[in-house]
C-alpha positions in Angstrom: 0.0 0.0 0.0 1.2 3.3 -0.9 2.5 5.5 2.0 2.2 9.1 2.8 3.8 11.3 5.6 3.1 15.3 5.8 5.0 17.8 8.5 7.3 14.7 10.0 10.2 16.3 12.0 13.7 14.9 10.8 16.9 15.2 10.1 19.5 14.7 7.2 21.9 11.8 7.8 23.2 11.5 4.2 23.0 12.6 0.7 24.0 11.2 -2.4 23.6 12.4 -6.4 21.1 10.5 -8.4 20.7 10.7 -11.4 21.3 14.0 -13.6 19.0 16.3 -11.2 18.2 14.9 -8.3 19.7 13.6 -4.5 18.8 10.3 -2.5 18.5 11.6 0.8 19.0 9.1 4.5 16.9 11.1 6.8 16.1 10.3 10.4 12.6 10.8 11.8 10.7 11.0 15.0 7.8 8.4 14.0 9.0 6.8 11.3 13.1 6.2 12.2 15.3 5.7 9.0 14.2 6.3 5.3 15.8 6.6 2.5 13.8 9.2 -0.1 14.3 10.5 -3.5 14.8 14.6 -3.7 13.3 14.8 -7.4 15.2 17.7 -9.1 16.7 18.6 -5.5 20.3 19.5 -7.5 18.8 21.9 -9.8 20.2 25.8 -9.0 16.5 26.7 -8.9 15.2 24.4 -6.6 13.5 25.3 -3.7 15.1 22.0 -1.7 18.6 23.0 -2.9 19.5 25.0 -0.2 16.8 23.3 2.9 18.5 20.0 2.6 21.1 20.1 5.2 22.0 18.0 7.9 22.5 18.7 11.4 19.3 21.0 10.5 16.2 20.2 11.9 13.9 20.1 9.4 9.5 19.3 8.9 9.5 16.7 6.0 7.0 15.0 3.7 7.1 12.4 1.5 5.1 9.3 -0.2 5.8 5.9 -1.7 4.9 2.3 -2.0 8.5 0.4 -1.8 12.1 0.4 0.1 12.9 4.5 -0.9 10.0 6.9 -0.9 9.4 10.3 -2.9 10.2 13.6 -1.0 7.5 15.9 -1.8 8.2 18.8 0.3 11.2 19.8 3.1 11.2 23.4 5.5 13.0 24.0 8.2 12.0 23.9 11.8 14.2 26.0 13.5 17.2 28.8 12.9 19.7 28.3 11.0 22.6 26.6 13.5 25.8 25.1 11.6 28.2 23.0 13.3 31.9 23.9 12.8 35.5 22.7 13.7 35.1 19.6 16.0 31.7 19.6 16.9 31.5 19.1 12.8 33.2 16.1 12.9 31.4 14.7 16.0 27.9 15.5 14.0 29.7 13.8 11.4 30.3 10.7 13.9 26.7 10.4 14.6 25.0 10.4 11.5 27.6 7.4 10.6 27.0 6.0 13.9 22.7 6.1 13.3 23.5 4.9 9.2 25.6 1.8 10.2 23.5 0.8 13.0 19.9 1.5 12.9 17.3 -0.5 10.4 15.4 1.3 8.6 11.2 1.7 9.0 12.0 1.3 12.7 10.9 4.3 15.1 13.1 5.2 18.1 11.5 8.8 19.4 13.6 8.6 22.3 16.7 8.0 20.4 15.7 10.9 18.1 15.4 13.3 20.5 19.0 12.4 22.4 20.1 12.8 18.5 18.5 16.3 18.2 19.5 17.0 22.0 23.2 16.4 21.2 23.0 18.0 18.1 22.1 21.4 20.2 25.3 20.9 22.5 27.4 19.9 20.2 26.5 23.7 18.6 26.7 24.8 22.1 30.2 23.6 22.1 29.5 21.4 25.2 32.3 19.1 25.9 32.8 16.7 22.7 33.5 13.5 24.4 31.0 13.6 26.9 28.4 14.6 24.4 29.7 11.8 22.7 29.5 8.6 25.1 26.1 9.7 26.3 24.7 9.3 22.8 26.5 6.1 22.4 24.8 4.8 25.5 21.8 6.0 23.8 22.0 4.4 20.7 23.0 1.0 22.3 19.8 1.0 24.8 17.8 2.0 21.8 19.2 -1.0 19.9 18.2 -3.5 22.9 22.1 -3.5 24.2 21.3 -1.6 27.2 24.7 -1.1 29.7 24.9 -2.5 32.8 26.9 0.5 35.1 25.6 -0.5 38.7 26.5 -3.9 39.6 28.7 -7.0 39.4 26.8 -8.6 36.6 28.3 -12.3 38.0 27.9 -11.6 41.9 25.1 -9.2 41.8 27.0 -6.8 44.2 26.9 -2.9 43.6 29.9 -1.3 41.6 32.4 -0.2 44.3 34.3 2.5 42.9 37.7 1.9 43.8 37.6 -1.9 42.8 38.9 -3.1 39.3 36.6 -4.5 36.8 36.5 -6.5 33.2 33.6 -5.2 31.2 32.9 -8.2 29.2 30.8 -7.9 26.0 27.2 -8.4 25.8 27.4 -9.7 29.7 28.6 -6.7 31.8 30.9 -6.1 34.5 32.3 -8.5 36.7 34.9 -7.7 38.9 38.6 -8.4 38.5 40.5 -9.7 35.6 38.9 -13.5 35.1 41.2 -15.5 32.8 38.8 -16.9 31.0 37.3 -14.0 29.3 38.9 -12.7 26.2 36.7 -9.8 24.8 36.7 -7.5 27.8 37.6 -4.0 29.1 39.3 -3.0 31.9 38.6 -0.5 34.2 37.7 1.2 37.3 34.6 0.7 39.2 34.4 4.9 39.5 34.5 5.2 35.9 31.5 2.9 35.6 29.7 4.8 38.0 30.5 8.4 36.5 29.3 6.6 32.9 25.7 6.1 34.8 25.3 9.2 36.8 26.8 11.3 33.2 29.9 12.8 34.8 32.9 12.5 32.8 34.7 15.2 34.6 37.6 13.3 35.3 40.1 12.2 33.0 40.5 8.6 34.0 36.9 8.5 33.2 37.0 10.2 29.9 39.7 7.9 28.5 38.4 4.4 29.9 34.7 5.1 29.1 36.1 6.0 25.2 38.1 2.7 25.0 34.7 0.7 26.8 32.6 2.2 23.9 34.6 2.1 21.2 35.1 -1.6 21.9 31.4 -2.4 22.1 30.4 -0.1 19.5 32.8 -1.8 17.2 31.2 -5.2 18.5 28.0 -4.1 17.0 29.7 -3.0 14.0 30.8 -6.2 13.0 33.0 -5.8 9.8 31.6 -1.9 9.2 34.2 0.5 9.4 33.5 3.8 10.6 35.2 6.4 8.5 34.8 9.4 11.0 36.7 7.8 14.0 39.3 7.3 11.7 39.8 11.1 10.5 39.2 12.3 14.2 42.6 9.5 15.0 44.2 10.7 11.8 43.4 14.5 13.0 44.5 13.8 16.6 47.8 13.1 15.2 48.8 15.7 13.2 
């Protein structure tokens, strides 16, 4: 059956050319989670989607369809102008890769949408990148149905103690000390587990183990997807 949306808040994820005129746009919506769309005539110099289709932007979006990719019929913005610039850029950047590598398509996630559009706002408000950062990540995993455990021994059922040592083991949890046996886990401090629940990453032991916890899982998720931001932020970093 054909569809039809009118006035759906979303975002741009991605764009790419198609054919001589026109784009094939990834956007991300409130109700109706990833869908892929086709901008007819969107490249034109006169077209009145030329210069609305931009991510980061939030935008009010309608489109129709019967199959996989759907027709844009109209796009306005739904908000000021606000570009991202420098580093917060590339973190936008890191997201919209992040939400195109891991989340289906035709599958609604409201909450996850408006973390998205909430990080988007700090990132502009040039809150502090990597906290911004691993509290979307935590996001987009409990979204997913991979949901952290932070607060307790997942093996003993005891509550993180701060200054105790812990293996975050994939898809399990923490469990406290170094167990031989597993292979595929994370080291760190019970502190830094408790800061990554209660959203503090003012320390900096916590800022550099919560980035190597995430990056491991998210690359779990990932599978053989490589994720071509993280690599120009390293690349960047080491200039």
């Amino acid at each position: 059956m054909k569809k039809r949306a009118e006035h759906e808040a979303g975002y741009v994820l991605h764009t790419y050319p198609y054919k001589e005129t026109s784009l094939v746009i990834e956007l991300f919506t409130r109700e109706f989670g990833r869908i892929a769309a086709v901008a007819r005539g969107a490249r034109r110099p006169r077209s009145a989607l030329r210069g609305v289709l931009l991510a980061f932007q939030p935008l009010l979006v309608s489109w129709s369809g019967k199959g996989e990719v759907q027709t844009l019929m109209r796009a306005e913005w739904a908000g000021p102008y606000q570009p991202l610039t420098g580093l917060a850029l590339l973190c936008g950047f890191y997201l919209n890769e992040l939400l195109l590598k891991l989340l289906p398509r035709h599958d609604s996630h409201e909450q996850l949408f408006d973390a998205y559009a909430g990080t988007l706002q700090a990132l502009h408000a040039r809150a502090e990148a990597s906290a911004t950062l691993r509290a979307f990540e935590q996001a987009l995993l409990r979204e997913l149905g991979y949901a952290m455990t932070l607060d307790r021994d997942v093996e003993s059922g005891q509550p993180i103690a701060a200054e105790q040592c812990y293996t975050y083991v994939v898809e399990r949890g923490p469990v406290s000390g170094a167990p031989e046996r597993e292979t595929n886990g994370v080291e760190l401090l019970g502190q830094t587990l408790l800061d990554m629940q209660s959203g503090d990453y003012s320390r900096a032991l916590t800022q550099q183990q919560s980035k190597t916890l995430m990056r491991v899982l998210i690359n779990h998720y990932l599978g053989t997807q490589v994720l071509h931001t993280r690599q120009l932020l390293r690349d960047l970093q080491a200039l």
